[in-house]
C-alpha positions as CSV (number, residue, x, y, z in Angstrom):
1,X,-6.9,-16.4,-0.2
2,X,-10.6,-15.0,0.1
3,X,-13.2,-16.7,-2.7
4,X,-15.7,-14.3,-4.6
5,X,-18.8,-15.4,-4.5
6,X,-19.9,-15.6,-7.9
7,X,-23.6,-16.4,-9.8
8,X,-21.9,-19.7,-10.2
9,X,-21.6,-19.9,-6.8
10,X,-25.5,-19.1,-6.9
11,X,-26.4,-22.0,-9.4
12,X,-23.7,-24.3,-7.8
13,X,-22.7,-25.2,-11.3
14,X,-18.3,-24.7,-12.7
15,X,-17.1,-21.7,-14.6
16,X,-16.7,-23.9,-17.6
17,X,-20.6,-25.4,-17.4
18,X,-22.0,-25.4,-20.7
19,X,-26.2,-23.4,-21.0
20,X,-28.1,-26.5,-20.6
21,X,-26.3,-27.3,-17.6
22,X,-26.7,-23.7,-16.2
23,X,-30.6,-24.0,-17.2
24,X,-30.8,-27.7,-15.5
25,X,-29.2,-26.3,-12.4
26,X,-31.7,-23.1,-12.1
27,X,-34.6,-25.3,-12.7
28,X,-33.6,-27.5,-9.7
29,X,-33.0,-24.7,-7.3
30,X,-36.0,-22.7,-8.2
31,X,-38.3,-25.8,-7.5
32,X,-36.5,-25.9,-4.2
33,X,-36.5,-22.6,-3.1
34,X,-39.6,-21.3,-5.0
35,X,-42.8,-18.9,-3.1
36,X,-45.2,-21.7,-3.8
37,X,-43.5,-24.4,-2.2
38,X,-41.8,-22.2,0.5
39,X,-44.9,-20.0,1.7
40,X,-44.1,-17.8,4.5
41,X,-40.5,-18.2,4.2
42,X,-38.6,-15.1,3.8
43,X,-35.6,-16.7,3.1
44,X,-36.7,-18.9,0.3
45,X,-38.5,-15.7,-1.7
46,X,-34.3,-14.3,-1.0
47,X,-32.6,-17.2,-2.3
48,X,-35.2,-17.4,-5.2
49,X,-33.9,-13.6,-6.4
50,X,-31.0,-14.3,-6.3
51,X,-31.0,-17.4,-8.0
52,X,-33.3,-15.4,-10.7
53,X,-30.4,-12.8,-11.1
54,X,-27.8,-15.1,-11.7
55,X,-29.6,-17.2,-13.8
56,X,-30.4,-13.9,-16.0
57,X,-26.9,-12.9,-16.3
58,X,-25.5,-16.2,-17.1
59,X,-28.5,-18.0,-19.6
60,X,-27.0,-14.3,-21.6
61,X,-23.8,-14.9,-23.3
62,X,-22.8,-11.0,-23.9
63,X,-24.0,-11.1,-19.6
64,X,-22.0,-14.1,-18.8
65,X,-19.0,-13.2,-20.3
66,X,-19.3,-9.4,-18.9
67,X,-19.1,-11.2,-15.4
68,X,-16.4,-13.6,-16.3
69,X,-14.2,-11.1,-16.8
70,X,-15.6,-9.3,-13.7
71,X,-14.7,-12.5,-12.0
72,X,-11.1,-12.6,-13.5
73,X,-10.6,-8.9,-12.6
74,X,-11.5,-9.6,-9.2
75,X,-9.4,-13.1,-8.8
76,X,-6.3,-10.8,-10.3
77,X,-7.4,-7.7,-7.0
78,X,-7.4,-10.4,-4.5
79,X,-4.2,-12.4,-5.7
80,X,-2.2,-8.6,-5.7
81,X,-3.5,-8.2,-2.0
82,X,-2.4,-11.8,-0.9
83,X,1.6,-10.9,-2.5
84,X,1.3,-7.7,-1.4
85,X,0.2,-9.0,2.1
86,X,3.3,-11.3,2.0
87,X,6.7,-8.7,1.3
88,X,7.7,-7.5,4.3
89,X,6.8,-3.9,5.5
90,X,9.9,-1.8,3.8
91,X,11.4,0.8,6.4
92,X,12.2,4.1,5.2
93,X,15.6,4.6,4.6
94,X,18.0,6.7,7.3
95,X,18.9,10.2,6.4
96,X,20.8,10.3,3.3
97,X,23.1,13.2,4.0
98,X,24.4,15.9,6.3
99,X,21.2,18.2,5.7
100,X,19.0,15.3,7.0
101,X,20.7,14.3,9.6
102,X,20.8,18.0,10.7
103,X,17.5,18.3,10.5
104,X,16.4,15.6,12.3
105,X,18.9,16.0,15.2
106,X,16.8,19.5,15.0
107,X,18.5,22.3,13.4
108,X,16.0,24.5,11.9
109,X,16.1,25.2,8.2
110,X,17.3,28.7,8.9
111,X,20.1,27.4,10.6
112,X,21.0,24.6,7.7
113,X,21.0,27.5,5.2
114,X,22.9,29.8,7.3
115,X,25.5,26.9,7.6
116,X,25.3,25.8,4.4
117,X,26.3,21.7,4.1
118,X,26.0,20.9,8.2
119,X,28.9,18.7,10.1
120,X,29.5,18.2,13.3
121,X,32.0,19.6,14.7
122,X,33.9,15.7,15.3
123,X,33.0,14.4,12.0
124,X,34.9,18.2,10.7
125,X,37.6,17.6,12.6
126,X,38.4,13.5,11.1
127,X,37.5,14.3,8.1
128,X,39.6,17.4,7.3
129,X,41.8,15.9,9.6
130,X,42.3,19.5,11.8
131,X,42.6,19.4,15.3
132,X,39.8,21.0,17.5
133,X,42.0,24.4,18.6
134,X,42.0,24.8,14.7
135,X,38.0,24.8,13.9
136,X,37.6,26.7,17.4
137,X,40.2,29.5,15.9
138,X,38.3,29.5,12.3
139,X,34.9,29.5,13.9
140,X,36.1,33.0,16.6
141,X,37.5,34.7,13.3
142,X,34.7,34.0,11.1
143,X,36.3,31.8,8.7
144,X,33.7,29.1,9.2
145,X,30.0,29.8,10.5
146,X,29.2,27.5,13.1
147,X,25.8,26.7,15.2
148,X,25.8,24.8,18.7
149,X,22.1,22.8,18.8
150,X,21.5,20.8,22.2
151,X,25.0,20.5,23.4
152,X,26.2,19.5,19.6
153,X,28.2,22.2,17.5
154,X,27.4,22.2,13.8
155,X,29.9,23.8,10.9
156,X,30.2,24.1,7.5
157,X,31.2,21.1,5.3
158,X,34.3,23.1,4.3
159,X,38.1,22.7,4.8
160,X,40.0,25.7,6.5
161,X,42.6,27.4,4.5
């Protein structure tokens, strides 16, 4: 899991340091890194900022405890990505009934409505249990509508009388 980088981080003191601590630390680190000792180096007049920032927000207990919590916030994102990161990726379900699968075998929505509930043709005939000369006789007299979409004919979800 990623860190944050924190003004703790900045002061290299613990969460739980009490002020005096905080206010050794910053004194240490800004007789390191301050202008005076450091001239001409861009980095130390950088590193000086930002330990000047940090040591602003945290010497400030209203400050330090608005960061904590920024920090806890933060901690809470990151631990939600890493379990998130972790489930496997979730598939979409198949098509749920004969509409879908209609559709995706490419019957326009026209079509579905025309037909009403969409079967094919085979899946009619097993599960009505009617032989094939039967749906082809209801389907030439118009007592079931019928569509025939690349090479596979589609009927109503309805038993012959």
């Amino acid at each position: 899991m990623k860190n944050i980088h924190t003004h703790y981080d900045n002061l290299k003191v613990s969460r739980s340091a009490p002020t005096e601590v905080i206010r050794a630390a910053y004194r240490v680190l800004a007789q390191k890194y301050h202008p005076d000792r450091n001239p001409g180096n861009s980095e130390a007049v950088r590193i000086m900022k930002t330990i000047n920032a940090s040591y602003e927000v945290l010497s400030d207990p209203v400050k330090r405890q608005e960061h904590d919590q920024w920090v806890t916030q933060q901690e809470l994102i990151l631990a939600q990505e890493a379990f998130a990161s972790r489930q496997p990726q979730r598939t979409p379900p198949p098509p749920s009934g004969p509409a879908e699968e209609a559709a995706d075998f490419g019957l326009s929505e026209e079509e579905i409505e025309y037909l009403g509930i969409p079967i094919k043709a085979i899946r009619y005939c097993q599960k009505h249990r009617v032989s094939e000369d039967k749906v082809s006789k209801a389907i030439s007299i118009g007592k079931i509508r019928s569509v025939l979409c690349h090479g596979v004919l589609w009927v109503q979800d309805r038993k012959i009388a």
